[in-house]
N, C-alpha and C positions, 0 to 999 in steps of 0.2 A: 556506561556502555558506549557513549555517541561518543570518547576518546579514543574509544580501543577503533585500531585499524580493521576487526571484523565487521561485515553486516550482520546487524542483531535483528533485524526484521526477517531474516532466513533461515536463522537457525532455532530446530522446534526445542532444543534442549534449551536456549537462554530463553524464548519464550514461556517456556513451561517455567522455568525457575522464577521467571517473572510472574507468572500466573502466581504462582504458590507463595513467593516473598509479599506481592505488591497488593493484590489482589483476595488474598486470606489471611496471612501473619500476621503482616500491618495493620489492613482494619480489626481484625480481633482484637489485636492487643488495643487498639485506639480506641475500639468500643467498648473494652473490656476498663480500661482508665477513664475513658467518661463516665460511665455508668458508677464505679465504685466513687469517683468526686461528686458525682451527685448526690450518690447516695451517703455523703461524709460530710458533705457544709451545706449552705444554706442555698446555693444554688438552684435557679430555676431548672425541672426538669426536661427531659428532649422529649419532643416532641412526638408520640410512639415509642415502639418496646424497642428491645434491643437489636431486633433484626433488622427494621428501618435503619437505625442507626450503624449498624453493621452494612448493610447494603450500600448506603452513604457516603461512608468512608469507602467502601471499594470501588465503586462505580469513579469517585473523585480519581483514582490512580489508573481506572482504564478506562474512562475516554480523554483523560488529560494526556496521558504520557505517551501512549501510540501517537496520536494526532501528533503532537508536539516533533516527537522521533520521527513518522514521515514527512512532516511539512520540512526541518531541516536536512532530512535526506535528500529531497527535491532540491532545497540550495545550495547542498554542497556538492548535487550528481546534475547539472541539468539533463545530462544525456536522459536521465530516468524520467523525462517531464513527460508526461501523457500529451499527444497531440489534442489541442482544445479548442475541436472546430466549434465553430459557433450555434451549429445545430444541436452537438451533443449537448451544447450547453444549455440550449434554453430548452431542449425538451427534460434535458433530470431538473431544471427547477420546477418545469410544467406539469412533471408529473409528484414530486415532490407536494408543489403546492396541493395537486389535487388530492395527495392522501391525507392530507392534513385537512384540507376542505371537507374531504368524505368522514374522516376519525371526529370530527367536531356534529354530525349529526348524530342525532338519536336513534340508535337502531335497537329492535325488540326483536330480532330474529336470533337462537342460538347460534345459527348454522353462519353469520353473517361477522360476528363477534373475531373464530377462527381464521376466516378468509382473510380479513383486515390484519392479524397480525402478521400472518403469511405473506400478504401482498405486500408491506413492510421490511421482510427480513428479504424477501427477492430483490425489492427495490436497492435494498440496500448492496446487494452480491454483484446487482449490476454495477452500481455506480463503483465498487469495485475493480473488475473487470475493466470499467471504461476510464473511470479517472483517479487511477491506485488507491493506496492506503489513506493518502490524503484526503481526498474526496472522499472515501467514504466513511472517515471517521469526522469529519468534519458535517456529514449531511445525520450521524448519528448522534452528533453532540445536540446540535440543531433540532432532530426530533425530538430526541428527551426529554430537550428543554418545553418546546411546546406541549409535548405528550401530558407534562408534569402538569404546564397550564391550561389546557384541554379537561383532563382527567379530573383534575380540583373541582371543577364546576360541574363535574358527573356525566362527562359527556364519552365515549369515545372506550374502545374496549375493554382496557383496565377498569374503568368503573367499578366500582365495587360500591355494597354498603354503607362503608365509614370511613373516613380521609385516610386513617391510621393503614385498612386493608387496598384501598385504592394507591397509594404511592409505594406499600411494599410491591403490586402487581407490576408496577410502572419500573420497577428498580430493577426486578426480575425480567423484564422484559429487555430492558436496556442491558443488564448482565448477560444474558444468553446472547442478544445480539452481538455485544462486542466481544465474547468470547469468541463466538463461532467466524467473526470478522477478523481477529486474531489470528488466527488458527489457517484460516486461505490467506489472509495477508502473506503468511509464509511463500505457502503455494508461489499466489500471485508472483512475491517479489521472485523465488526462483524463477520460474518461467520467463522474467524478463531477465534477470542477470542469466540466463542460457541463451536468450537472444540478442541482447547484447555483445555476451564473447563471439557466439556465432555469426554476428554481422561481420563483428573486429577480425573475424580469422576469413570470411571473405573482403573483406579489404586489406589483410596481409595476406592474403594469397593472390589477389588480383594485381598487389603493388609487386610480386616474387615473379608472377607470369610476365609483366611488362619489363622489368629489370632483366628476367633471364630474354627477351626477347630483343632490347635494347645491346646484352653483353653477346647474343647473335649476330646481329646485322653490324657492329665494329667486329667483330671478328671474321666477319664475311667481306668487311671493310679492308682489313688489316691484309689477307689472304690474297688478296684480288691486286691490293697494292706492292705486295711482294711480289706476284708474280711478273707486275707489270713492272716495275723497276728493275728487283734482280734477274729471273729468267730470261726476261723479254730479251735485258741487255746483255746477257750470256750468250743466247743464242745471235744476237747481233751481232757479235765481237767474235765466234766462232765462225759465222757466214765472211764476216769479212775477212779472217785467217783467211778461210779457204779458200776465196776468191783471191789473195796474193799468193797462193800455193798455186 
């Protein structure tokens, strides 16, 4: 898709088709070949059932291939670069770090569990909103990965039980995330390619105002020196007839 002259981060049909090819097809079929080679040689088994291993393979194609797909749309558009002032920046790692700080302690409250993942999927719509698709696939590859290390040690809201229930909750979380990340990614990019053409048609319209303004004042130019040349010297040449009449 990154050959074809469309953008494919704006359109919800090749998104959707992506969702369904990359995202379901593929890993089925890949989990569905793992599991039957396991289950036919002497190979060591995966590690949990087949849904881990199904989540696995999906999650592998969506937070690799979006990130991937905006990071070089940023290289090939800079006009699309998010302005990266230096505040926005150190407050999304600031605040970054600190959900990660807060997801690594022990918390025994139900109601505290919910909050935390929510405060997560925002964090994440901002950095969105503030430093495109890039960033914010980039800050969700980044949690996952900690999430996954966090959570192993039983710390942090996916917690579960048993390692096998605690990394499917984590895989699940990371798949809604990047779906629903997906999904505004479109948004987001239209909104900027409608601001974009909208700036470009006030700067060809501002370049159309000075041009026609420009082919005014020579033509205001050209009028003024006709008159002055041919009429003036008409009526010269006429006054001095009549003065030898």
């Amino acid at each position: 898709q990154l050959r074809r002259p469309g953008p494919a981060l704006e359109d919800y049909p090749q998104v959707t088709l992506f969702l369904v090819v990359a995202v379901l097809v593929l890993p089925l079929l890949s989990a569905c070949w793992t599991w039957a080679l396991t289950r036919s040689s002497s190979l060591p088994d995966f590690v949990g059932s087949w849904r881990n291993l199904l989540m696995a393979n999906a999650l592998s194609y969506l937070l690799v291939v979006p990130t991937f797909a905006a990071v070089r749309r940023l290289h090939r558009h800079p006009e699309r670069r998010p302005p990266g002032s230096p505040v926005r920046i150190v407050l999304a790692l600031t605040m970054l770090f600190g959900l990660w700080v807060i997801w690594a302690r022990p918390w025994s409250s139900p109601v505290t569990e919910p909050l935390l993942t929510l405060s997560a999927s925002m964090l994440l719509v901002w950095l969105l909103l503030v430093f495109g698709a890039a960033g914010a696939f980039l800050a969700l590859l980044c949690s996952t990965l900690l999430c996954m290390a966090i959570s192993s040690r039983g710390l942090g809201p996916p917690a579960l039980d048993s390692i096998e229930h605690t990394t499917l909750a984590v895989q699940l979380w990371a798949l809604g995330d990047g779906v629903m990340l997906l999904l505004l990614t479109v948004l987001a990019e239209q909104r900027q390619t409608a601001r974009i053409s909208l700036n470009a048609a006030y700067v060809r319209l501002a370049d159309l105002t000075g041009r026609m303004l420009r082919v005014q004042e020579e033509e205001r130019t050209r009028i003024a020196r006709d008159l002055h040349d041919d009429i003036n010297q008409s009526l010269a040449s006429i006054s001095i007839e009549l003065s030898s009449l």
